[in-house]
C-alpha positions in Angstrom: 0.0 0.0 0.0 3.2 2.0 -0.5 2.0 5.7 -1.6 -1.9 5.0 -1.8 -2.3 9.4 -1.4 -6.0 8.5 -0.7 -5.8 5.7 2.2 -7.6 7.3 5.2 -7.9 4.3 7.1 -7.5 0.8 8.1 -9.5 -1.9 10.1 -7.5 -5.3 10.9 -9.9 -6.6 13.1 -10.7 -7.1 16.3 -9.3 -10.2 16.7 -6.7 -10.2 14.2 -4.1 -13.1 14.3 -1.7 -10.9 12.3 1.6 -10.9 13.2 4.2 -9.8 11.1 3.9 -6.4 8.6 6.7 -6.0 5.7 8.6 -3.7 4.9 7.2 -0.3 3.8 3.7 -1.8 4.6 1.9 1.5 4.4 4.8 3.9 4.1 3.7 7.5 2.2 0.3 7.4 3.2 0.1 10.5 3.6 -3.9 10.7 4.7 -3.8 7.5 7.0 -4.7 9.0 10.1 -7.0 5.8 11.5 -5.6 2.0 12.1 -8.1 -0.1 13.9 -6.9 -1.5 16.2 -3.5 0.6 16.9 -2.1 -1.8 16.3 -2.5 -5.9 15.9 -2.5 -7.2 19.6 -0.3 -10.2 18.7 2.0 -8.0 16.3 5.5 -9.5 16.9 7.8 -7.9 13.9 7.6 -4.9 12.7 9.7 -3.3 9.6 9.6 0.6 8.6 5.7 0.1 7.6 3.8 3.7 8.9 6.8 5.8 7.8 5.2 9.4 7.1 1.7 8.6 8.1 0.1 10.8 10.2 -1.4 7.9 12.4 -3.6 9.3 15.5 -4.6 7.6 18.8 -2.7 5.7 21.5 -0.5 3.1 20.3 -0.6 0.3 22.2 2.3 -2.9 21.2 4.1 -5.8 22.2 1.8 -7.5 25.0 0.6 -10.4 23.2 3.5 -10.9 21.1 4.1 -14.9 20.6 7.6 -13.6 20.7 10.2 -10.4 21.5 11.1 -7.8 19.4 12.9 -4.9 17.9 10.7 -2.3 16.4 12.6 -1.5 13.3 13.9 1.4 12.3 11.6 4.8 11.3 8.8 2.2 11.9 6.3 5.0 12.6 8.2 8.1 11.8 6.4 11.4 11.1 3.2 9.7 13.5 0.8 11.9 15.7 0.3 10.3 18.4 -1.2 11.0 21.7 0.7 8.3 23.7 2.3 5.1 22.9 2.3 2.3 25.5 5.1 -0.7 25.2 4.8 -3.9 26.9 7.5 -6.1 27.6 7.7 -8.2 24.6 9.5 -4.9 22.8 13.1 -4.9 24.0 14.3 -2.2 21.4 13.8 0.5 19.8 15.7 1.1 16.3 16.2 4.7 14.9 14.2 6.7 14.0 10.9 5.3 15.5 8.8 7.9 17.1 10.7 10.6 14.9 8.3 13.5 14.0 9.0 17.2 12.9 7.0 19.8 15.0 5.1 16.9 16.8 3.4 18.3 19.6 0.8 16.0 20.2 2.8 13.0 21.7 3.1 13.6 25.4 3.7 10.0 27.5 5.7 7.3 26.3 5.5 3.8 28.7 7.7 0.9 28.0 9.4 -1.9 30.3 12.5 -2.3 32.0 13.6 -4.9 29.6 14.4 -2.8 27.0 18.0 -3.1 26.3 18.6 -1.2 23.4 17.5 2.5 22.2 19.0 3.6 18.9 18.9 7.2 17.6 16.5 10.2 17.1 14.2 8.0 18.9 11.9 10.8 19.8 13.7 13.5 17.7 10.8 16.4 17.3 8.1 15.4 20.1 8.5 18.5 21.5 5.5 18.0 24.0 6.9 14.4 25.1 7.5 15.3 28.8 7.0 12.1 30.6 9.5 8.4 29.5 8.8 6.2 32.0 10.8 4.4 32.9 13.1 7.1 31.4 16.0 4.9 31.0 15.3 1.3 31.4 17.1 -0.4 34.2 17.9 -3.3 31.4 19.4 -1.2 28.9 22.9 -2.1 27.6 23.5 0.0 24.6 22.0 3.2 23.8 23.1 5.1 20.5 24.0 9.2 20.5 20.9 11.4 19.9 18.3 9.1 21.1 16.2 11.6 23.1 17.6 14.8 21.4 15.0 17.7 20.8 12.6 16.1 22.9 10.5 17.5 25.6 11.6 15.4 28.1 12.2 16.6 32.0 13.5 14.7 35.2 16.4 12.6 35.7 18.5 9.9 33.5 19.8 7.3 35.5 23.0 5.1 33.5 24.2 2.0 34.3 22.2 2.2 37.8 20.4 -1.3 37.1 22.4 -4.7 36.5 23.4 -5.1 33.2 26.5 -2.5 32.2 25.7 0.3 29.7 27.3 1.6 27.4 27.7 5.1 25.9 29.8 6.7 22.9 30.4 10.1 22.1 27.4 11.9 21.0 24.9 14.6 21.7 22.3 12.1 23.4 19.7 14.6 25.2 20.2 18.0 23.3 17.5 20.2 24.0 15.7 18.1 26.2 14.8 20.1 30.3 16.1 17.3 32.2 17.8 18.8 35.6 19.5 15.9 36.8 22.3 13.1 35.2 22.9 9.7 37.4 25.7 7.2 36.9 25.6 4.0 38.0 28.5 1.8 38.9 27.7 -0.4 35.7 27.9 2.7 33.8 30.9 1.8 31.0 30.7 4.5 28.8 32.3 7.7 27.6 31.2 10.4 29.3 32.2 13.9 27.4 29.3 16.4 28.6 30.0 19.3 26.3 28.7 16.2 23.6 26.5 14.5 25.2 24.3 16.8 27.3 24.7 20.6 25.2 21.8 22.7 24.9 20.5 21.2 28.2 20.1 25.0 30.3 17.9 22.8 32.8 20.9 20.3 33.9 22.0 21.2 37.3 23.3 18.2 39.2 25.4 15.0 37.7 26.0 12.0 40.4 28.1 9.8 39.9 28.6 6.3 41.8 31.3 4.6 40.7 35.1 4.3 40.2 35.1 5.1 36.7 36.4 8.6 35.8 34.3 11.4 33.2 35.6 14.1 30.9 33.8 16.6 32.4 36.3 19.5 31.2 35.0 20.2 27.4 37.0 21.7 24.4 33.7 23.2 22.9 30.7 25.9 23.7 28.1 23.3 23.3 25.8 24.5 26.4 24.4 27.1 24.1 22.3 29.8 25.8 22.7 33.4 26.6 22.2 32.7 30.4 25.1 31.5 33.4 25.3 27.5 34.0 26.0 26.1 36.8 26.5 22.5 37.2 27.0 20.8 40.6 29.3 17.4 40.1 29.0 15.0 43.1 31.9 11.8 43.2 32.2 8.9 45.6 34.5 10.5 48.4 36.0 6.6 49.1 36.8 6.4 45.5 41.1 6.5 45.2 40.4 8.1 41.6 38.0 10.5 42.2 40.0 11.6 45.3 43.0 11.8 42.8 41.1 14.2 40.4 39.6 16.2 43.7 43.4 17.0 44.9 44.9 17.3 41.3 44.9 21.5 40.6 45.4 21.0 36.6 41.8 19.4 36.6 40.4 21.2 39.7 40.3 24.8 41.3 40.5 24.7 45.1 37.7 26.4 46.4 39.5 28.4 48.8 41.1 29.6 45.3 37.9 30.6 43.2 37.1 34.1 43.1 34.4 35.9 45.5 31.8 36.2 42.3 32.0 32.6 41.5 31.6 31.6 44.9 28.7 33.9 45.0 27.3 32.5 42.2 27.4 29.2 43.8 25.1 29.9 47.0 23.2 31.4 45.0 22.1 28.4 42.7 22.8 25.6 45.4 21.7 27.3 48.4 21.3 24.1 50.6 24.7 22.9 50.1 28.0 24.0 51.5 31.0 24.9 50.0 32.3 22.6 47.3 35.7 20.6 46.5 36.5 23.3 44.2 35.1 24.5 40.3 36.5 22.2 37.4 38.8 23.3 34.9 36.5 23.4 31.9 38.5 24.6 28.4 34.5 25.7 27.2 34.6 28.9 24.6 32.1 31.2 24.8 31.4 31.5 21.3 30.7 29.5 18.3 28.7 27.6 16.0 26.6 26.3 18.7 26.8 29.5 20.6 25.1 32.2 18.4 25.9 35.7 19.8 26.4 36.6 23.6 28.6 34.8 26.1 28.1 31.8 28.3 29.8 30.9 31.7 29.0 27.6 32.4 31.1 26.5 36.2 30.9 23.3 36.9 31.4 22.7 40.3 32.4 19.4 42.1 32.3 17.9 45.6 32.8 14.2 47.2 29.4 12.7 48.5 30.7 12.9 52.1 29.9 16.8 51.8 27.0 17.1 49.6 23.9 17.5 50.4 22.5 16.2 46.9 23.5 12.7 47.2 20.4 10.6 46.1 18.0 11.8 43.3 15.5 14.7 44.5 12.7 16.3 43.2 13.6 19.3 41.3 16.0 21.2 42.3 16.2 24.8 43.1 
C-alpha cells in the first residue's frame, strides 16, 4: 500500500491473528490517520511500515506478542500520536521510530525495564513528550548518540544504575531536552564527554556519579548554548582512590578556597542548601561559536565528594 495518497484508514480486526507487517507496509500514506486496532494485539515484527503517516490515537504494542522484538527502524516516523504504551515483549527501539517534525501532540511514552537497546533520534521532534517512564530502562545495555535529542523530556537519566553495564559513545544524546538531573551507576561503562553529550540542556543542574570510573567533564567546545550562566554541581564517591585523585589534582580542579568571591557567590546562589564545594572544574568551554550564536556563556561546573553534599540521592527538582 506504498503511496496509496488517498488511504484514510485501516480496520485489521478485532481479533486479528496478524503478526508480522513488511517492509514499507503503508509507508507515504500521507492521509492514514485511522488503524483499527493501533495496532494488531499479537503484532510481533515490525519493519519501517507507517513511515510518514500521520497515524492518531494511542499506540498500544508488544503485549501479546508470541515472541520479543525490535521495532525496526523509522517504523512510525512522522506519527501523531497522543501516547504510545510498550509492553515487555519490545526490547528495542531502532532509529528513527517515534521521529516526527514539530510533533506536539505526543506527550507520554510507557515501556518496560527490559528494554536493552534504544537507537537514535528515537523521539527527535516530540516536543510536547514530557513524561519516558521508565526514562531509561534499568535493562538497557547499549543506547546510541541522539536518542532523546529535541525532545520534551524533563527529570532525571539514571545510567548503568540497574544490573546489566551500559554503554555510551560520544554523541549529543539529550540536546535540547529540560532534564535537571544526570545519574551514573557503577555499571555505567561508557564515555562520558558532557560538552557532547548533554549541550543545549540550560535545565541540567546536578550529575552524580557512583562509581570508580572517571568522566571528561572538562570540554573543548561551547556546546551548552544559551545566553544565560550554567551552573552545574558534580557530586563523586568520596571513598573512591580516583576521584580523590582528580579532587586534589589543581590542573583538573580549582581549590575552592582559590575561586574568586563572584563565582563563589554564584554558587550559594544556585545551590543554596549545600555548603561549599571541593573546588570549580577546569572546563576549556569557549564562549562563542557555531553552537553558541551571539552573547557569552559561563558555564562553572562545580564538584564535591558525596561525604559533603547534600544532593546525594535523586530529588525532586532542584532549586
Amino acid at each position: 500500500f506504498t503511496g496509496c495518497s488517498n488511504l484514510e484508514s485501516v480496520d485489521f480486526g478485532t481479533d486479528s491473528e496478524l503478526t508480522f507487517i513488511g517492509s514499507e507496509g503503508f509507508n507515504d500514506c500521507k492521509m492514514l490517520t485511522t488503524v483499527t486496532p493501533l495496532l494488531p494485539e499479537k503484532l510481533c515484527s515490525t519493519w519501517t511500515m507507517f513511515k510518514n503517516c500521520p497515524l492518531e490515537g494511542d499506540l498500544r504494542l508488544g503485549y501479546d506478542a508470541a515472541s520479543s522484538f525490535t521495532v525496526a527502524g523509522s517504523a512510525f516516523e512522522g506519527h501523531k500520536f497522543t501516547s504510545v504504551d510498550l509492553g515487555p515483549k519490545v526490547t528495542g527501539l531502532s532509529h528513527w521510530v517515534f521521529q516526527s517534525a514539530n510533533n506536539t501532540t505526543l506527550t507520554r511514552v510507557t515501556m518496560s525495564d527490559g528494554v536493552t537497546y534504544l537507537g537514535q533520534n528515537v523521539f527527535n521532534g516530540c516536543s510536547a513528550l514530557k513524561t519516558i517512564t521508565p526514562l531509561v530502562p534499568k535493562g538497557l545495555t547499549s543506547i546510541d548518540p541522539s536518542t532523546y535529542i529535541s525532545c520534551g523530556v524533563e527529570g532525571t537519566f539514571e545510567f548503568g544504575t540497574g544490573d546489566n553495564e551500559l554503554s555510551m559513545n560520544q554523541g549529543s544524546y539529550a540536546r535540547y531536552t529540560k532534564i535537571d538531573t544526570i545519574v551514573f551507576g557503577e555499571n555505567f561503562t561508557g564515555v562520558f564527554r558532557s560538552h557532547w553529550q548533554f549541550g543545549g540542556v540550560s535545565t541540567l543542574k546536578y550529575i552524580r556519579v557512583k562509581g570508580n570510573a572517571l568522566f571528561d567533564f572538562t570540554g573543548n567546545c561551547g556546546t551548552f548554548d544559551a545566553k544565560s550562566a550554567y551552573q552545574i554541581l558534580v557530586t563523586v564517591p568520596g571513598k573512591s582512590e580516583n576521584w580523590q585523585r582528580v579532587l586534589a589534582d589543581t590542573t583538573q580542579v580549582t581549590p575552592w578556597k582559590n575561586v574568586d568571591q563572584a563565582a563563589k557567590d554564584a554558587f550559594h546562589a544556585n545551590f543554596p542548601t549545600e555548603g561549599d564545594p571541593d573546588g570549580l572544574i577546569i572546563s576549556n568551554w569557549s564562549t562563542s561559536g557555531s553552537y553558541l550564536g551571539t552573547g557569552n556563556t559561563l558555564i562553572n561546573q562545580w564538584i564535591t565528594s558525596d561525604s559533603k553534599a547534600t544532593f546525594v540521592q535523586v530529588v525532586g527538582d532542584p532549586v
